[in-house]
C-alpha positions in Angstrom: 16.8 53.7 -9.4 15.2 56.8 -10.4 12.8 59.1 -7.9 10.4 61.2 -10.0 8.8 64.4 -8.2 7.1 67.1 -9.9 6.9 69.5 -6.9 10.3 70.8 -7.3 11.0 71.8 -3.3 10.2 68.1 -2.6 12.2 67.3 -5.3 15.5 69.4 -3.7 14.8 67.9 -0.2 14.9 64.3 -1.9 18.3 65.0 -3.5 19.2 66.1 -0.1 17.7 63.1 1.4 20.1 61.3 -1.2 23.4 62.9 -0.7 23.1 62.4 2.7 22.5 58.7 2.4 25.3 58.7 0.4 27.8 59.7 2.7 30.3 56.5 3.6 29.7 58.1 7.3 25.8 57.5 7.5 25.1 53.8 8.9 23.9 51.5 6.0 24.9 54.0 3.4 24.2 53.6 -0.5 26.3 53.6 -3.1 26.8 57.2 -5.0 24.7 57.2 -8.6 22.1 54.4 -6.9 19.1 57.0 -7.1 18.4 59.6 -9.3 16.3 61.9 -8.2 14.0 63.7 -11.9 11.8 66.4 -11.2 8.7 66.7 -13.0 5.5 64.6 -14.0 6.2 61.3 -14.9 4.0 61.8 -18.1 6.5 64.5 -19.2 9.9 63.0 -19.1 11.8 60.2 -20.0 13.5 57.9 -18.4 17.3 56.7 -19.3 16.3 52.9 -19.3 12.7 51.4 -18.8 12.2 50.5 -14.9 11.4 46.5 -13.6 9.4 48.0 -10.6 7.2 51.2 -10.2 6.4 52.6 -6.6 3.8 55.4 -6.4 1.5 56.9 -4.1 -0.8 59.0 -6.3 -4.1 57.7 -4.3 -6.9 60.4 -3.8 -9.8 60.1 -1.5 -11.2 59.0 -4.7 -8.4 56.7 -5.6 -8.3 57.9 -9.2 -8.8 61.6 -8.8 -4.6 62.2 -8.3 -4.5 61.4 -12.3 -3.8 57.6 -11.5 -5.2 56.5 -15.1 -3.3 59.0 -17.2 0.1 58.7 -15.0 -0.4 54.8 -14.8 -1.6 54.4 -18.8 1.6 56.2 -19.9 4.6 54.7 -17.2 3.1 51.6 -19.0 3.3 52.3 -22.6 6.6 54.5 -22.0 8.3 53.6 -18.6 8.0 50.1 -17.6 10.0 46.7 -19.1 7.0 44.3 -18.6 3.8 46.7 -18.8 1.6 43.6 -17.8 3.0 42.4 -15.2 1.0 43.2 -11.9 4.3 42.6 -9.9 5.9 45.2 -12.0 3.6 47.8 -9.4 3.4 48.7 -5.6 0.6 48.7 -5.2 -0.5 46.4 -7.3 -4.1 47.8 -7.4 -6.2 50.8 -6.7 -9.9 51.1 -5.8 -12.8 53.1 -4.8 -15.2 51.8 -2.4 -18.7 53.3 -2.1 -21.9 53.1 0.0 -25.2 55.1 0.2 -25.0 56.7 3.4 -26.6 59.0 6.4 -24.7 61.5 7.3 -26.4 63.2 10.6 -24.9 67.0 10.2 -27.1 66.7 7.0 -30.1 67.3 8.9 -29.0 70.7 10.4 -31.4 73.2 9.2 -28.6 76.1 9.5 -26.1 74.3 6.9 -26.6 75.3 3.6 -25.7 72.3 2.0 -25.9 72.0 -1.9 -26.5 69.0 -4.1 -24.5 70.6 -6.8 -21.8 72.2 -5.1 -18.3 70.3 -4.5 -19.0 66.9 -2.0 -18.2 66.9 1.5 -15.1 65.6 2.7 -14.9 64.3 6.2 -12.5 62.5 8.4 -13.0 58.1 8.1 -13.4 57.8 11.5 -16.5 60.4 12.0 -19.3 58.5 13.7 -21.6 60.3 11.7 -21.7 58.7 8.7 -23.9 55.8 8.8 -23.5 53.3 5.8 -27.1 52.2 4.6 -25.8 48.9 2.8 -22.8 46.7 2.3 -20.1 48.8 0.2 -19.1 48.1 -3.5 -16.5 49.2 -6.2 -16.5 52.3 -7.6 -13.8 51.7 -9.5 -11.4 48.7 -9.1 -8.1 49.9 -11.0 -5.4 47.3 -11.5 -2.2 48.4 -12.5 -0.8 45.4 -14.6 -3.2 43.1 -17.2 -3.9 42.7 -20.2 -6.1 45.3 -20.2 -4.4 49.3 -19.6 -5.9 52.0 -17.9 -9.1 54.3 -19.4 -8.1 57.1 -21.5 -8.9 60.1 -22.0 -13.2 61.1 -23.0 -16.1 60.4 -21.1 -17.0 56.8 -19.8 -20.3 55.9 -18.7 -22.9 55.7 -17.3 -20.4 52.9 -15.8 -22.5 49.7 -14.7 -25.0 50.5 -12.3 -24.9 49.8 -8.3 -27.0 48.1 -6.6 -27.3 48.8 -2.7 -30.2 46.4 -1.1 -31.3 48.8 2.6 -32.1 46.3 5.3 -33.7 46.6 8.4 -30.7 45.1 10.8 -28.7 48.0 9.2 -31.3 50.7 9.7 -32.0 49.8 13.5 -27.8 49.1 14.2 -27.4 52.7 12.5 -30.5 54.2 14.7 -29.0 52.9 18.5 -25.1 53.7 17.3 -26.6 57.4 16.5 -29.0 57.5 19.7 -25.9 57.0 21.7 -24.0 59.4 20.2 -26.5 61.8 20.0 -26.9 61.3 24.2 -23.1 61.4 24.6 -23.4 64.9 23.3 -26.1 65.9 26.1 -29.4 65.5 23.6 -32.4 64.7 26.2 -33.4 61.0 25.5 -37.0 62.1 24.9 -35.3 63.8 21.7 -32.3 61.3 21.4 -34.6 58.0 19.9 -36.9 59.9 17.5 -33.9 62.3 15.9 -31.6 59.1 15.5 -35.0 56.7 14.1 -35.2 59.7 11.3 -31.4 60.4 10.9 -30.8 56.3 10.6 -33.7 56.3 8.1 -32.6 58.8 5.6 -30.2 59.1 2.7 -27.7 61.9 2.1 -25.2 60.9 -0.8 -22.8 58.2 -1.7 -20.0 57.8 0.6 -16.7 56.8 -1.3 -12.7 56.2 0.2 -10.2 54.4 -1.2 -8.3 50.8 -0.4 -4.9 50.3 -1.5 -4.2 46.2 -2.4 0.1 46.1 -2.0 0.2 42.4 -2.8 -3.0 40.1 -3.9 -1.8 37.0 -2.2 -1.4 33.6 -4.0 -5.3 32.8 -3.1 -4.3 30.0 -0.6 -1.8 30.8 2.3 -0.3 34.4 1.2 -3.4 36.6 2.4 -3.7 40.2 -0.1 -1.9 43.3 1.8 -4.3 45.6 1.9 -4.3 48.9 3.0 -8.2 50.0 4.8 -8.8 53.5 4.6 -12.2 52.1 6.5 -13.6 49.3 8.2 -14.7 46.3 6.0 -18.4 47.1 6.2 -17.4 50.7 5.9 -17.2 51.2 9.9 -15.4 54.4 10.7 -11.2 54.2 11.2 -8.8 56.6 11.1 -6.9 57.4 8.0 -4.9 60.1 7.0 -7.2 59.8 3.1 -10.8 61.2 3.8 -14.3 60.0 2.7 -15.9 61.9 0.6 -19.2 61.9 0.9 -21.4 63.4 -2.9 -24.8 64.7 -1.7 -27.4 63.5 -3.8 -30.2 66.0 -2.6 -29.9 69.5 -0.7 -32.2 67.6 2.0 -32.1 64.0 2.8 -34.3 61.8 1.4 -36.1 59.5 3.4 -35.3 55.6 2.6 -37.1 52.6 4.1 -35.9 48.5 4.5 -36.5 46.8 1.2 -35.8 49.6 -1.0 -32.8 49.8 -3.3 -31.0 52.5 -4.5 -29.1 52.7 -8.1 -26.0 54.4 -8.4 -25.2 55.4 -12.1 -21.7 56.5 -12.0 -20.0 58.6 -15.1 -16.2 59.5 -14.9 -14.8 62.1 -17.6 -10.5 62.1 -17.6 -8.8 64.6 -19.5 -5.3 64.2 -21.8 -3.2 65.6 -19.6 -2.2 64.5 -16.1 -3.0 68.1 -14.3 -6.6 68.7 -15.1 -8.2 66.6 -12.5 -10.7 63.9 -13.2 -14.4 64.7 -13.3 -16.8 62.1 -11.7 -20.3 62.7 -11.7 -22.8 60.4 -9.9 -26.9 59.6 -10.5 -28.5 57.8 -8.0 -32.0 57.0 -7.8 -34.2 55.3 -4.5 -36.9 52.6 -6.0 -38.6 50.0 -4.2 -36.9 46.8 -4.8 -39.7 44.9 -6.7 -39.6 47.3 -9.1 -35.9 47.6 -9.9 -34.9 46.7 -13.6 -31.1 48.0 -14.8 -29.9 46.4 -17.9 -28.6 43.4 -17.7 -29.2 43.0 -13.8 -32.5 41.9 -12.2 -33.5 41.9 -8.5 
């Protein structure tokens, strides 16, 4: 079994970790030579043998932005015996959920909040992100198939999203805010018409990752899945944060029945230390008029 860490203190405390484990005196000791422990990046060193099972945790808030598609397209041209094989990983998949979403602090006339400028990261279980629609995939990265990972250049636009607003969503959004907003001491003479605008308004795409351990058989064995929010994007605590790309410096006013089109472009470099670059184009259009290629609404 081999244990590869590029941060070389973690790397001494997991040799530490090991010895001690080793000793015949520690309950359920293992046997000496049963983990190495490598230190570096996995993309830069080589294994003795080629491994039956990889374990990793290089999940970002935006599952990919850790270098998961260069790490994961080179263990599986270099590192693993049966590159294919989605029970050759833990976890087995990766993905990025995303919603357009309200985001209340937005509104404060003090904040100097950029559209261009690095998105705002925020705890997932901050009652002040409102989701306007049901979320979708960003990205959806399996580890095994026949298929590998991206590689390095520039991919995109990816295929566009699209979010449908609703009016259940919009009024659920405007009472969860006006209570909040009265929990904090607003008057309720101001409470209602602040949350109506704040639940009716845009401020970026919200995006947090899911980790899927074990996909289930599709009949009795139910997918392990690890929620880094609710299900309809409800907040949670996690210990990953959502990060939340403004799309305007103010937000934009949205109504029931319109739609908005998420154009997302992701640009990964050759090496496994020069981080992602995601870039995201969203536009609000009145769902008549909506025409993306090869979708209709």
């Amino acid at each position: 079994m081999y244990a590869v860490e590029a941060n070389a203190a973690a790397a001494e405390l997991a040799r530490a970790t090991v010895a001690f484990v080793q000793d015949p005196s520690t309950p359920d000791h293992i046997a000496p030579g049963t983990i190495e422990v490598i230190e570096g990046f996995s993309t830069a060193i080589t294994l003795p043998e080629r491994a039956d099972l990889l374990v990793s945790e290089i999940v970002g808030s935006i599952a990919s932005e850790e270098g998961m598609y260069t790490s994961i397209r080179d263990a599986r041209l270099r590192h693993m015996k049966r590159p294919e094989d989605p029970r050759s990983y833990i976890p087995v998949r990766c993905q990025t959920l995303a919603v357009p979403a309200s985001y209340s602090p937005h509104h404060k006339l003090n904040c100097n909040w950029t559209a261009s400028g690095p998105p705002v990261r925020l705890d997932c279980d901050d009652p002040w992100l409102r989701p306007l629609s049901a979320p979708q995939f960003l990205e959806d990265f399996a580890f095994g198939g026949a298929e590998p990972p991206l590689g390095p250049g520039t991919h995109g636009p990816l295929s566009p999203l699209v979010f449908t607003v609703d009016a259940a969503t919009i009024d659920a959004n405007c009472g969860a805010l006006e209570e909040l907003l009265l929990s904090t001491g607003v008057p309720a003479e101001r409470a209602t018409p602040l949350a109506e605008t704040m639940a009716g308004s845009l401020s970026g795409v919200a995006c947090w990752p899911r980790l899927v351990l074990d996909e289930g058989d599709g009949l009795e064995e139910k997918p392990i899945l690890i929620e880094s929010r609710g299900m309809l994007a409800e907040p949670r605590p996690s210990h990953w944060q959502t990060v939340l790309p403004l799309l305007c410096s103010r937000p934009a006013p949205i109504q029931a029945g319109e739609a908005v089109i998420v154009r997302p472009t992701i640009k990964l470099a050759k090496d496994v230390e020069t981080a992602p670059r995601y870039e995201i184009c969203a536009s609000i259009e009145a769902q008549a008029r909506v025409r993306v290629p090869g979708l209709e609404i």
